[in-house]
mmCIF entry with sequence, helices, sheets and N, C-alpha, C, O atoms, coordinates in Angstrom:
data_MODEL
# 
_entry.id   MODEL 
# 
_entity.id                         1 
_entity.type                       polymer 
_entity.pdbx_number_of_molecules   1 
# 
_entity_poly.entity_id                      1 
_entity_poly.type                           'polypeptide(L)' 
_entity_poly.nstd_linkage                   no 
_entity_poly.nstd_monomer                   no 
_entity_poly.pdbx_seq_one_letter_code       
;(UNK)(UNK)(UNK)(UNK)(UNK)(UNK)(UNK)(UNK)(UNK)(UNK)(UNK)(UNK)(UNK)(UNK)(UNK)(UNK)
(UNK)(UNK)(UNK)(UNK)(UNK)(UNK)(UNK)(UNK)(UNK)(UNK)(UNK)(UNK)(UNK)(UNK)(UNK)(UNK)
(UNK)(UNK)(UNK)(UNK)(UNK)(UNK)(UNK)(UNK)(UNK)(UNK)(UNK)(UNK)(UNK)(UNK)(UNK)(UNK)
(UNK)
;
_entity_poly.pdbx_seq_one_letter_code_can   XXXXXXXXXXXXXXXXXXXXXXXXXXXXXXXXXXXXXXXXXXXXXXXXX 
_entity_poly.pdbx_strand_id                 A 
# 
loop_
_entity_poly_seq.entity_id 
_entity_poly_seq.num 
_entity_poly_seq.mon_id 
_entity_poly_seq.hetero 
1 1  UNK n 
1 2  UNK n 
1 3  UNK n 
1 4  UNK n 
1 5  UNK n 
1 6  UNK n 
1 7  UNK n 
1 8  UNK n 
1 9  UNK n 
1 10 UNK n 
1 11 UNK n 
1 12 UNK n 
1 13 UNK n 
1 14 UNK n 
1 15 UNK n 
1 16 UNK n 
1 17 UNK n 
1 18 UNK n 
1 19 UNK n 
1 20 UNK n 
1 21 UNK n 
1 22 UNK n 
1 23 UNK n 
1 24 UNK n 
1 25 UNK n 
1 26 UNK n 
1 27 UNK n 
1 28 UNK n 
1 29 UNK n 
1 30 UNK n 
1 31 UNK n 
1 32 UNK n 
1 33 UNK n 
1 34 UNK n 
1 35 UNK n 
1 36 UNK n 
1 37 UNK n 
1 38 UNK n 
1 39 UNK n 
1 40 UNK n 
1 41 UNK n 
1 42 UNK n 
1 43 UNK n 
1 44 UNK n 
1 45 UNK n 
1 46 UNK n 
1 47 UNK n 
1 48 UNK n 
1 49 UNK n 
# 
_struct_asym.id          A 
_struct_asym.entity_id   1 
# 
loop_
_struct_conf.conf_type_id 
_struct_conf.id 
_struct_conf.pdbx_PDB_helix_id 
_struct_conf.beg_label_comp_id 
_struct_conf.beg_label_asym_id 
_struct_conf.beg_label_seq_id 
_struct_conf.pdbx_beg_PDB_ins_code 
_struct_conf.end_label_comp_id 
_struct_conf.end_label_asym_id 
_struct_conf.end_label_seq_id 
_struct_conf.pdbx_end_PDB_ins_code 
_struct_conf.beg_auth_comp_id 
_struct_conf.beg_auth_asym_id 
_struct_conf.beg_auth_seq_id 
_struct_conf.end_auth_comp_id 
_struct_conf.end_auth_asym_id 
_struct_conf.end_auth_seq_id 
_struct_conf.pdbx_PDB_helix_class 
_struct_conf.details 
_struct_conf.pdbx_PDB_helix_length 
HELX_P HELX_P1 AA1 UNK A 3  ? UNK A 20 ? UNK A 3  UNK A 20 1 ? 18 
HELX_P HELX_P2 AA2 UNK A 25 ? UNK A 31 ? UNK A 25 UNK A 31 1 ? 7  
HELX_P HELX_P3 AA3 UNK A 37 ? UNK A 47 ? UNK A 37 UNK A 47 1 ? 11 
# 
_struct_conf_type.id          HELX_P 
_struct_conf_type.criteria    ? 
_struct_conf_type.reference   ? 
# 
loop_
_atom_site.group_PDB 
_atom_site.id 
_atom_site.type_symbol 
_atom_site.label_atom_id 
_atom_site.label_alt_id 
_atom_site.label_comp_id 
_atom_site.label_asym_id 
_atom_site.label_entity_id 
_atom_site.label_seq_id 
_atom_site.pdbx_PDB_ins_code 
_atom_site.Cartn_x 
_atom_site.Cartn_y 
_atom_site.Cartn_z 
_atom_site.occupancy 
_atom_site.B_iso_or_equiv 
_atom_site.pdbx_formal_charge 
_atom_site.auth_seq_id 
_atom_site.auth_comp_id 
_atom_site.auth_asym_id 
_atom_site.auth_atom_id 
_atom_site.pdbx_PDB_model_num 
ATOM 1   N N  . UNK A 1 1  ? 49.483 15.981 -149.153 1.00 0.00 ? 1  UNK A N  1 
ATOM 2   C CA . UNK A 1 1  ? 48.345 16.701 -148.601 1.00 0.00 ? 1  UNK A CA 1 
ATOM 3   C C  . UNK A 1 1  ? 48.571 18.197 -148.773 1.00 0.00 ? 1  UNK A C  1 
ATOM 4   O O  . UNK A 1 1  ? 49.620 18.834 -148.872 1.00 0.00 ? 1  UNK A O  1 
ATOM 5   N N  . UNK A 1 2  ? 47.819 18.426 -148.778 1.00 0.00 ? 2  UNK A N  1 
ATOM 6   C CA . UNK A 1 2  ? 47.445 20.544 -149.445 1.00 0.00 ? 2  UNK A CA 1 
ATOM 7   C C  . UNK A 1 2  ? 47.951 21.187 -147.891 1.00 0.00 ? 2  UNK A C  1 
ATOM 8   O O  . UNK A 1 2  ? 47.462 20.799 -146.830 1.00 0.00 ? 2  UNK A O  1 
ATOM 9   N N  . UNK A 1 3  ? 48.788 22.010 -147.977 1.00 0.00 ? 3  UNK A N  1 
ATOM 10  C CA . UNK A 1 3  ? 49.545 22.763 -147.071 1.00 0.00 ? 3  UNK A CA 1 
ATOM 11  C C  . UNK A 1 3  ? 48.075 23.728 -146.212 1.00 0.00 ? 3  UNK A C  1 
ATOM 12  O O  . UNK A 1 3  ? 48.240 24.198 -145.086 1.00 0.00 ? 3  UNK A O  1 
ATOM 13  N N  . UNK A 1 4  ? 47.143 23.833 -146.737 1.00 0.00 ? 4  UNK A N  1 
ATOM 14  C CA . UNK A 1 4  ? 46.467 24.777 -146.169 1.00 0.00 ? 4  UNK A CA 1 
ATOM 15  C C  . UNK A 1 4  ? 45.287 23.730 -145.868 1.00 0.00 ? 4  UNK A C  1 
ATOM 16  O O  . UNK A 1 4  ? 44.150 24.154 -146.081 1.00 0.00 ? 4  UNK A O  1 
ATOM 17  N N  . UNK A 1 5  ? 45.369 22.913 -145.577 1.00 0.00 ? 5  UNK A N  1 
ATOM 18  C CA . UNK A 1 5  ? 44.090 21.663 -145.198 1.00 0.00 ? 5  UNK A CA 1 
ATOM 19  C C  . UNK A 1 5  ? 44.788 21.343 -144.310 1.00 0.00 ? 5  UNK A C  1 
ATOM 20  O O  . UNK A 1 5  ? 44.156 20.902 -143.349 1.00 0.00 ? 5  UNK A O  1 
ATOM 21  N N  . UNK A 1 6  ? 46.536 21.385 -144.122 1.00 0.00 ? 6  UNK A N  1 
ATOM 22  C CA . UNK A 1 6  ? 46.971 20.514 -142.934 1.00 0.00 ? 6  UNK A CA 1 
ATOM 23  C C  . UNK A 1 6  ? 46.959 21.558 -141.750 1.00 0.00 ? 6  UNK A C  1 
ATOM 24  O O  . UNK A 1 6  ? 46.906 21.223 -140.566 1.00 0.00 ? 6  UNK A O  1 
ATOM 25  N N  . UNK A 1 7  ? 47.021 23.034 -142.263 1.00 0.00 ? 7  UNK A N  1 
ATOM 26  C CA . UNK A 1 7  ? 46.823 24.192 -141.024 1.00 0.00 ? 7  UNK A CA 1 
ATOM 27  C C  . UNK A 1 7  ? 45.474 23.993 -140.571 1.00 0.00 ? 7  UNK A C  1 
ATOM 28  O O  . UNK A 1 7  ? 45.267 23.900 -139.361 1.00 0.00 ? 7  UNK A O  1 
ATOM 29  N N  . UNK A 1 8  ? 44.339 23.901 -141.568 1.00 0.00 ? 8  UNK A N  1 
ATOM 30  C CA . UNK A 1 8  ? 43.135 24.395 -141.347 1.00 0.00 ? 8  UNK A CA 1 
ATOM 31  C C  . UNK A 1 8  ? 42.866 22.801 -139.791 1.00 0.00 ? 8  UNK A C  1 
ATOM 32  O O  . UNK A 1 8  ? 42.259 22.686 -138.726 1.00 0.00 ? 8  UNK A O  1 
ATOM 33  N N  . UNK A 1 9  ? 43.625 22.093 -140.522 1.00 0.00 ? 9  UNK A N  1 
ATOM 34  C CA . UNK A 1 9  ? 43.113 20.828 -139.515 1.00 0.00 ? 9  UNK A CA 1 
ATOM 35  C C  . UNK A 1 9  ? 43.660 21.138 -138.064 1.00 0.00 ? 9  UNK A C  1 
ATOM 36  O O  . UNK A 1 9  ? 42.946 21.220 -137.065 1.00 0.00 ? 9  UNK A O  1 
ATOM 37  N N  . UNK A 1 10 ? 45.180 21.316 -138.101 1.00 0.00 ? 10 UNK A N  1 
ATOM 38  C CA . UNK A 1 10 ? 45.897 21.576 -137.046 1.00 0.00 ? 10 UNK A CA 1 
ATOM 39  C C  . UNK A 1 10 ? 45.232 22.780 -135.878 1.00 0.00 ? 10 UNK A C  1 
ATOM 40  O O  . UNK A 1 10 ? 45.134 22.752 -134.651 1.00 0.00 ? 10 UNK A O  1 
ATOM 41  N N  . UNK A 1 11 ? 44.872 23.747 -136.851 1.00 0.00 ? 11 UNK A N  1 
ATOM 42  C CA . UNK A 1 11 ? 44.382 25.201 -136.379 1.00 0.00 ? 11 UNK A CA 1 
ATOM 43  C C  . UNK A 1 11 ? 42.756 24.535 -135.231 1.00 0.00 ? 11 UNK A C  1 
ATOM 44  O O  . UNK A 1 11 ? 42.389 24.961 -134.136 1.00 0.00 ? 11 UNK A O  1 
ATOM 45  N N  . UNK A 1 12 ? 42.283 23.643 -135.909 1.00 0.00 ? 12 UNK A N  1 
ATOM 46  C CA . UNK A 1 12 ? 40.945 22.709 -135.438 1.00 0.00 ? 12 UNK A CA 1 
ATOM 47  C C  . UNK A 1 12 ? 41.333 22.191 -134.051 1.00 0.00 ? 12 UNK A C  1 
ATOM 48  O O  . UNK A 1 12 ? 40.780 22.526 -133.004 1.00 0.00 ? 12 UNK A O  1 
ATOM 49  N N  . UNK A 1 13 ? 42.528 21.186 -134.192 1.00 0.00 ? 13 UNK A N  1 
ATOM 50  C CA . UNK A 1 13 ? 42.336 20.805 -133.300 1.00 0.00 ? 13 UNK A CA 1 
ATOM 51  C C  . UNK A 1 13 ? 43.064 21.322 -132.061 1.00 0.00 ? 13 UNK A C  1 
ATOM 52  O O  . UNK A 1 13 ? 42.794 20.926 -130.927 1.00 0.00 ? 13 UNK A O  1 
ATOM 53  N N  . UNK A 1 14 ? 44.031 22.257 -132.347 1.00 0.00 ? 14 UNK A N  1 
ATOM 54  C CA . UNK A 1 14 ? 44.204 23.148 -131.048 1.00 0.00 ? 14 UNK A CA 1 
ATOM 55  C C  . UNK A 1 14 ? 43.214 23.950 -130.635 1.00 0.00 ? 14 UNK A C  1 
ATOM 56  O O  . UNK A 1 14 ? 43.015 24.146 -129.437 1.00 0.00 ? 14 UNK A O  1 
ATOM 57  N N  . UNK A 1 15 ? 42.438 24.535 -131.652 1.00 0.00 ? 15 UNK A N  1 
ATOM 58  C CA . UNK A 1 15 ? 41.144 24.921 -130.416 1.00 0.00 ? 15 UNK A CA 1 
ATOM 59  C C  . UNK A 1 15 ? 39.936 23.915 -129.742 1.00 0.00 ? 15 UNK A C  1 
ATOM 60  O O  . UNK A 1 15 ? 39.143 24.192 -128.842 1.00 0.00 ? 15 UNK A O  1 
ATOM 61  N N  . UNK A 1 16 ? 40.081 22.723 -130.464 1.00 0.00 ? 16 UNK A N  1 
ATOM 62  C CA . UNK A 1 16 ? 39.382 21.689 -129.658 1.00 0.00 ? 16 UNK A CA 1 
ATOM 63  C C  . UNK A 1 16 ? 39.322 21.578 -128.086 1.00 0.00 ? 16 UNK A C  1 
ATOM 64  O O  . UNK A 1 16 ? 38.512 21.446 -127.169 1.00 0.00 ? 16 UNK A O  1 
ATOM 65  N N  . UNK A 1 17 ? 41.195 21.766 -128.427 1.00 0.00 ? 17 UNK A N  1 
ATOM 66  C CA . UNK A 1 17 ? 42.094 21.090 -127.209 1.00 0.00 ? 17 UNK A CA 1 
ATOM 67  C C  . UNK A 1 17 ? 41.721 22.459 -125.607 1.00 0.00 ? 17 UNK A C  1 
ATOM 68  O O  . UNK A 1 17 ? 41.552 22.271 -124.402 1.00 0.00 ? 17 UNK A O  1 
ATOM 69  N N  . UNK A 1 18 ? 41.744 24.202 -126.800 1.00 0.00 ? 18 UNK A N  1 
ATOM 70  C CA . UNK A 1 18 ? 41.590 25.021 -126.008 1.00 0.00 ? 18 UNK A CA 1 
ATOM 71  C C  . UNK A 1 18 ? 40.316 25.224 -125.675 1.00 0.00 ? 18 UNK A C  1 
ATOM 72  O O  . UNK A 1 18 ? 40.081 26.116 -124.859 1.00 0.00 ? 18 UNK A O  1 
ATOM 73  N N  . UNK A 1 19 ? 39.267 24.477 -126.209 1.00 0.00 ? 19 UNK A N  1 
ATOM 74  C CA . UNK A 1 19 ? 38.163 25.272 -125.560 1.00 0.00 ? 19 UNK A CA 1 
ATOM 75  C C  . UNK A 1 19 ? 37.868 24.014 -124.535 1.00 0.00 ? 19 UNK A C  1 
ATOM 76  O O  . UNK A 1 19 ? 37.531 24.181 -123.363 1.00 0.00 ? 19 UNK A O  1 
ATOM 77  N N  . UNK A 1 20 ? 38.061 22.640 -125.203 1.00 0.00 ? 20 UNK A N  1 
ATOM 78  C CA . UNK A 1 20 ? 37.834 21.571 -123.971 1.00 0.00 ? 20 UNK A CA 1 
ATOM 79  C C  . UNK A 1 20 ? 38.388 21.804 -122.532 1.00 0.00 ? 20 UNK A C  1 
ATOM 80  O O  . UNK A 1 20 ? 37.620 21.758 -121.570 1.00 0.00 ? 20 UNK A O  1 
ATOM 81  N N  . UNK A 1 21 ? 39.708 22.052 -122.383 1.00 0.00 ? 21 UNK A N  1 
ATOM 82  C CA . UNK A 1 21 ? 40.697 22.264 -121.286 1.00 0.00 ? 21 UNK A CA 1 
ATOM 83  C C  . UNK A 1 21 ? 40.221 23.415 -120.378 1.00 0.00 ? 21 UNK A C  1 
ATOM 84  O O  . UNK A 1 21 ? 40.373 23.416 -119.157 1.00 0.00 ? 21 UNK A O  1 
ATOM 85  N N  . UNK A 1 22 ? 39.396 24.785 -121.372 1.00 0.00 ? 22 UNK A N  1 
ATOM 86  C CA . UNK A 1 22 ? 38.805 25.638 -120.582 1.00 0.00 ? 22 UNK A CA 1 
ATOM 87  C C  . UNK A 1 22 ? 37.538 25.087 -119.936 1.00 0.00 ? 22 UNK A C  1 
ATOM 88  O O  . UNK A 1 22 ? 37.237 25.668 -118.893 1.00 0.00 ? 22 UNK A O  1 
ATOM 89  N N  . UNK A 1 23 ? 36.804 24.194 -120.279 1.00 0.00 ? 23 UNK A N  1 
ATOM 90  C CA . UNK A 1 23 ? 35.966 23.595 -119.295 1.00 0.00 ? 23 UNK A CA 1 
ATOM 91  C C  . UNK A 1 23 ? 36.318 22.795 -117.856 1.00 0.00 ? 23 UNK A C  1 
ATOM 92  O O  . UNK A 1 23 ? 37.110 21.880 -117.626 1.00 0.00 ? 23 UNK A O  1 
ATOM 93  N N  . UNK A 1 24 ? 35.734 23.258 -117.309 1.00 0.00 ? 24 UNK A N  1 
ATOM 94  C CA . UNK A 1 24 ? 36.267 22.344 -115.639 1.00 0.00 ? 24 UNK A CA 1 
ATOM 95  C C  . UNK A 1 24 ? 35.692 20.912 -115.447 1.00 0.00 ? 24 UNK A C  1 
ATOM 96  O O  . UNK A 1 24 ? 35.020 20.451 -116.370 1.00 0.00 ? 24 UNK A O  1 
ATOM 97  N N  . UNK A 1 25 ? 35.884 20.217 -114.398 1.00 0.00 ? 25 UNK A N  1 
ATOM 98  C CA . UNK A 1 25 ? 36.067 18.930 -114.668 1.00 0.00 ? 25 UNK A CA 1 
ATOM 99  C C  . UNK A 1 25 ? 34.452 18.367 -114.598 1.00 0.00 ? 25 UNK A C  1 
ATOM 100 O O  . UNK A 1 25 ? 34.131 17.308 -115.137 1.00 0.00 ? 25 UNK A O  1 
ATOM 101 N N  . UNK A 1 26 ? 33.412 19.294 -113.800 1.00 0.00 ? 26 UNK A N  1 
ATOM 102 C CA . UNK A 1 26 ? 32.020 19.074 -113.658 1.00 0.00 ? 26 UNK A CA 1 
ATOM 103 C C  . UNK A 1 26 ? 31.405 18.846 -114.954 1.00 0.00 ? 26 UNK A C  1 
ATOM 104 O O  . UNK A 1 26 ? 30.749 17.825 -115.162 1.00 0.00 ? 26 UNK A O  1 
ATOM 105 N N  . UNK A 1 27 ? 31.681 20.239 -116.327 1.00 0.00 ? 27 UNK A N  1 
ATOM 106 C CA . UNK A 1 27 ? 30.949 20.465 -117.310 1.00 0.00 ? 27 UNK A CA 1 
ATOM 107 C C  . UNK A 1 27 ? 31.379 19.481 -118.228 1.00 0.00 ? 27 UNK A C  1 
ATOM 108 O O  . UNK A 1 27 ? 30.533 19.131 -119.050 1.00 0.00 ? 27 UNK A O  1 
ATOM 109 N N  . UNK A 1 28 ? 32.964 18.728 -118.308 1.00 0.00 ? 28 UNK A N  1 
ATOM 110 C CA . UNK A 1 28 ? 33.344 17.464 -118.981 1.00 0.00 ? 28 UNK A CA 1 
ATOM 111 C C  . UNK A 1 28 ? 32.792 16.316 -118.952 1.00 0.00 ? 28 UNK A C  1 
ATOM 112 O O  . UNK A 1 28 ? 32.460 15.637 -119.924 1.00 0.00 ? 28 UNK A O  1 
ATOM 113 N N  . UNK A 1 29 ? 32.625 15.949 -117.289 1.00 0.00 ? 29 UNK A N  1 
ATOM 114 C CA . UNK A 1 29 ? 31.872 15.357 -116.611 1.00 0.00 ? 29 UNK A CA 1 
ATOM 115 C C  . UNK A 1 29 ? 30.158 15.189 -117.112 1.00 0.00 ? 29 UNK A C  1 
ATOM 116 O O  . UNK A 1 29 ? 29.479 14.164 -117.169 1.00 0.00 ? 29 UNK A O  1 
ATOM 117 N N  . UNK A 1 30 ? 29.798 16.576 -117.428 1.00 0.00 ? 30 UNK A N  1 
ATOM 118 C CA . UNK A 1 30 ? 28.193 16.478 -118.052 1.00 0.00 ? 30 UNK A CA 1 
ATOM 119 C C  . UNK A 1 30 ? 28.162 16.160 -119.417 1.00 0.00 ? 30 UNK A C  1 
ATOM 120 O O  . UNK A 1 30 ? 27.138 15.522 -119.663 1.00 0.00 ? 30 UNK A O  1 
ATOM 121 N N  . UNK A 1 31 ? 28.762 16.317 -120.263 1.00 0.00 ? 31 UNK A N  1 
ATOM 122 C CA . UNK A 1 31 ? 29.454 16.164 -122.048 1.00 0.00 ? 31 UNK A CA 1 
ATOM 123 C C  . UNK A 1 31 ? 29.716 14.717 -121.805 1.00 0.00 ? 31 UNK A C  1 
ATOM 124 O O  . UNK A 1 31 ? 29.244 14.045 -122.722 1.00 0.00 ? 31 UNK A O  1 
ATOM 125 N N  . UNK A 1 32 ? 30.380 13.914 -120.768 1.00 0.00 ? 32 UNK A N  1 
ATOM 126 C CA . UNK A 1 32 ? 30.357 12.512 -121.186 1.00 0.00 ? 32 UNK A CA 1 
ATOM 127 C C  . UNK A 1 32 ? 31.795 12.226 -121.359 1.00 0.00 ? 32 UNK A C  1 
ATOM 128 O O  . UNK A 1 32 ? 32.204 11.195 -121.893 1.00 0.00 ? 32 UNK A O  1 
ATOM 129 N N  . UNK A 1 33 ? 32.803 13.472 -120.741 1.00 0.00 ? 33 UNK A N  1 
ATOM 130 C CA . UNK A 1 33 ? 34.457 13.639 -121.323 1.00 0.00 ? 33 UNK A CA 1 
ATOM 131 C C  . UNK A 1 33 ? 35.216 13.544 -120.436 1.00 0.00 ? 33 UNK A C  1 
ATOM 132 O O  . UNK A 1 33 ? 35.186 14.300 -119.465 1.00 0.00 ? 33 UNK A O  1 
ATOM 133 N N  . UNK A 1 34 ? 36.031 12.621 -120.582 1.00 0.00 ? 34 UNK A N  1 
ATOM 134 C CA . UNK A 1 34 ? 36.946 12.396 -119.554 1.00 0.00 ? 34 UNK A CA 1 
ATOM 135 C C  . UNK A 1 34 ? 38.570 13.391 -119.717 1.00 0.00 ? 34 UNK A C  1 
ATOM 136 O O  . UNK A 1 34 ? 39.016 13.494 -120.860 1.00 0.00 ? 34 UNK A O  1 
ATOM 137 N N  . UNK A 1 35 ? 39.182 13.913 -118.812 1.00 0.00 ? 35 UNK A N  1 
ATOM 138 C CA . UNK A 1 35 ? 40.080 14.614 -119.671 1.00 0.00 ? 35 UNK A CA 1 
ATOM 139 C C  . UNK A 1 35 ? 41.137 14.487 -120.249 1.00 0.00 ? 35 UNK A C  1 
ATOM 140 O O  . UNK A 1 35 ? 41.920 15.293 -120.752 1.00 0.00 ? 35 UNK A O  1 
ATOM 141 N N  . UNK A 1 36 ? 41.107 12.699 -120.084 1.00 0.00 ? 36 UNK A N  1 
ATOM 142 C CA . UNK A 1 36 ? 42.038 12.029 -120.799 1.00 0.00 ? 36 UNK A CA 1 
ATOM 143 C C  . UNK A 1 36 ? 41.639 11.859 -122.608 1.00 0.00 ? 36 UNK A C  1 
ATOM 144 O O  . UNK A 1 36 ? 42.319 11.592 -123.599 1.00 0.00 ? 36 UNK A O  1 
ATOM 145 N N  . UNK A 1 37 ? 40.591 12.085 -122.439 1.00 0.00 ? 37 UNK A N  1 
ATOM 146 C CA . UNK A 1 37 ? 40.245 11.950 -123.901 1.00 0.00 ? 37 UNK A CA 1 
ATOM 147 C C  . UNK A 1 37 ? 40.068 12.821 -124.663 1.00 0.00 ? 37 UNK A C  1 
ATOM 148 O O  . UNK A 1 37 ? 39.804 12.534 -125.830 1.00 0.00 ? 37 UNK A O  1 
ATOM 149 N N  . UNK A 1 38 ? 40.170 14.385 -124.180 1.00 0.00 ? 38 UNK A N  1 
ATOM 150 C CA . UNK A 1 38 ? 40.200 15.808 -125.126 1.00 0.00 ? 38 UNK A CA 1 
ATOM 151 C C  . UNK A 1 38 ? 41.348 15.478 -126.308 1.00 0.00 ? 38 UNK A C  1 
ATOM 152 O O  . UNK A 1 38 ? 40.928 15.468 -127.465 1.00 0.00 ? 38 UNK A O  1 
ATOM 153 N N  . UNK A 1 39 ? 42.584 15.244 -126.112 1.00 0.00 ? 39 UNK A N  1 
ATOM 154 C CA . UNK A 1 39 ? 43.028 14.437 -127.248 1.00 0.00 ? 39 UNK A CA 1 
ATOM 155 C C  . UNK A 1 39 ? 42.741 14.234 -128.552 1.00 0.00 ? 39 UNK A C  1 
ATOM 156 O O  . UNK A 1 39 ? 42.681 14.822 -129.633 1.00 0.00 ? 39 UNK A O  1 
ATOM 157 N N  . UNK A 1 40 ? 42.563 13.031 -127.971 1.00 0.00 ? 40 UNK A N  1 
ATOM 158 C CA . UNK A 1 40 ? 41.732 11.521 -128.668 1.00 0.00 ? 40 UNK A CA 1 
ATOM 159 C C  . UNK A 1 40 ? 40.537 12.529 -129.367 1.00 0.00 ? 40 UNK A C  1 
ATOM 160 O O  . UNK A 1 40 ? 40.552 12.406 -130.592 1.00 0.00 ? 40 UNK A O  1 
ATOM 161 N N  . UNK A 1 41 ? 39.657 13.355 -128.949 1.00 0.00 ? 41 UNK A N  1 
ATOM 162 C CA . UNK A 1 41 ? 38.833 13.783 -129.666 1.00 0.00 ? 41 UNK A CA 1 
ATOM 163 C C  . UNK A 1 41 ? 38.916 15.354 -130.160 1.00 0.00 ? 41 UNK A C  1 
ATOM 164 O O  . UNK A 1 41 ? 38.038 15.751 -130.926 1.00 0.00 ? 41 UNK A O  1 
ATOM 165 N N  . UNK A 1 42 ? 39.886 16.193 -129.762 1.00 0.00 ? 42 UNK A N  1 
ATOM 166 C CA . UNK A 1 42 ? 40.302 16.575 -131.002 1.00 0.00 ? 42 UNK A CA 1 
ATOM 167 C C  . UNK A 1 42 ? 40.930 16.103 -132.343 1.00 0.00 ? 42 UNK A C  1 
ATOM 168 O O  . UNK A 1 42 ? 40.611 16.426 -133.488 1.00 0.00 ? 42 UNK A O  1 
ATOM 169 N N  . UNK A 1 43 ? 41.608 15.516 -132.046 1.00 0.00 ? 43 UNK A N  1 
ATOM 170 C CA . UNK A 1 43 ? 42.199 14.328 -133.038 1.00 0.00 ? 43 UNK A CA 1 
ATOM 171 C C  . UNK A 1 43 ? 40.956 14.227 -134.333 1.00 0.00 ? 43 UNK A C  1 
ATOM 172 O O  . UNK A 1 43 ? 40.961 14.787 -135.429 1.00 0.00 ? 43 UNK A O  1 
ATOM 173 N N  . UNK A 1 44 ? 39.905 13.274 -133.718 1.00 0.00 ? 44 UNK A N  1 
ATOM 174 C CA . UNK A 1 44 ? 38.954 12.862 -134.257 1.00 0.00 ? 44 UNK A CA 1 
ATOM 175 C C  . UNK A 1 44 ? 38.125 14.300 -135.038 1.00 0.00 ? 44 UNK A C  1 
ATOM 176 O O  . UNK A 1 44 ? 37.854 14.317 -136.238 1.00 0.00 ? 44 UNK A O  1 
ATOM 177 N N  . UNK A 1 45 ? 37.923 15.043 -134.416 1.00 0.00 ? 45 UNK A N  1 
ATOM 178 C CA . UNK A 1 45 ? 37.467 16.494 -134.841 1.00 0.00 ? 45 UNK A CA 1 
ATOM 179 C C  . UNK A 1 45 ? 37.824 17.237 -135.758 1.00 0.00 ? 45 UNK A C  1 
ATOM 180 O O  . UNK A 1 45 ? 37.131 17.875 -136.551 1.00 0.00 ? 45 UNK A O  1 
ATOM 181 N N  . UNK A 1 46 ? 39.125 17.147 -135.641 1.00 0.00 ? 46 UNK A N  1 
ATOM 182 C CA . UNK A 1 46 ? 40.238 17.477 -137.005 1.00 0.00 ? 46 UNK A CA 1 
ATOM 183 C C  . UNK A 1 46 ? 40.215 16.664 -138.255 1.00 0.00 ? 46 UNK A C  1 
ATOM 184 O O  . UNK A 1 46 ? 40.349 17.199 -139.355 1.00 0.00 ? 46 UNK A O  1 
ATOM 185 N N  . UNK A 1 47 ? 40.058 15.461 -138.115 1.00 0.00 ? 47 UNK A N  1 
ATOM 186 C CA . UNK A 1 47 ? 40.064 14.382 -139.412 1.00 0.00 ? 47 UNK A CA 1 
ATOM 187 C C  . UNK A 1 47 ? 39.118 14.606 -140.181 1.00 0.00 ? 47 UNK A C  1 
ATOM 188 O O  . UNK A 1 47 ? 39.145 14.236 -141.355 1.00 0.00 ? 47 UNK A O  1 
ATOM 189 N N  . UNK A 1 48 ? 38.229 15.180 -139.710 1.00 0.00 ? 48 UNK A N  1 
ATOM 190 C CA . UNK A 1 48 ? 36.686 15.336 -140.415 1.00 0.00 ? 48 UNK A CA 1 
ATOM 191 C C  . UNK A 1 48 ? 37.002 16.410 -141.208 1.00 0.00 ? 48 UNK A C  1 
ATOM 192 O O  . UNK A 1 48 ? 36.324 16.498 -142.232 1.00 0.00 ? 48 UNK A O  1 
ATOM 193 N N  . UNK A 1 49 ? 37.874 17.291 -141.022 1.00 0.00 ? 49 UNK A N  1 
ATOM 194 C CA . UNK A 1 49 ? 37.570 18.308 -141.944 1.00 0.00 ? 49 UNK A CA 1 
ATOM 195 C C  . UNK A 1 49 ? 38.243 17.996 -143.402 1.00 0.00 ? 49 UNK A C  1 
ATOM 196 O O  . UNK A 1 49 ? 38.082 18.781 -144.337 1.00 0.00 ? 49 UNK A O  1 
# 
């Protein structure tokens, strides 16, 4: 895998992780997100690219 596809992914899903985690548990709660699953869906967020 291309060294700069595996940052660009990585770089993805830590801000997934940072902008999910900056939401409180109400606005997760309205999104449908449990905060066991910010994870799981950065994860998923990242693969796409």
């Amino acid at each position: 895998m291309d060294i700069r596809k595996t940052f660009k992914r990585w770089s993805a899903y830590k801000q997934t992780v940072r902008e999910l985690n900056a939401l409180g548990n109400r606005e997760l709660n309205d999104l449908g997100i449990a905060r066991s699953d910010i994870e799981r869906i950065a994860r998923d967020h990242a693969s796409l690219l």
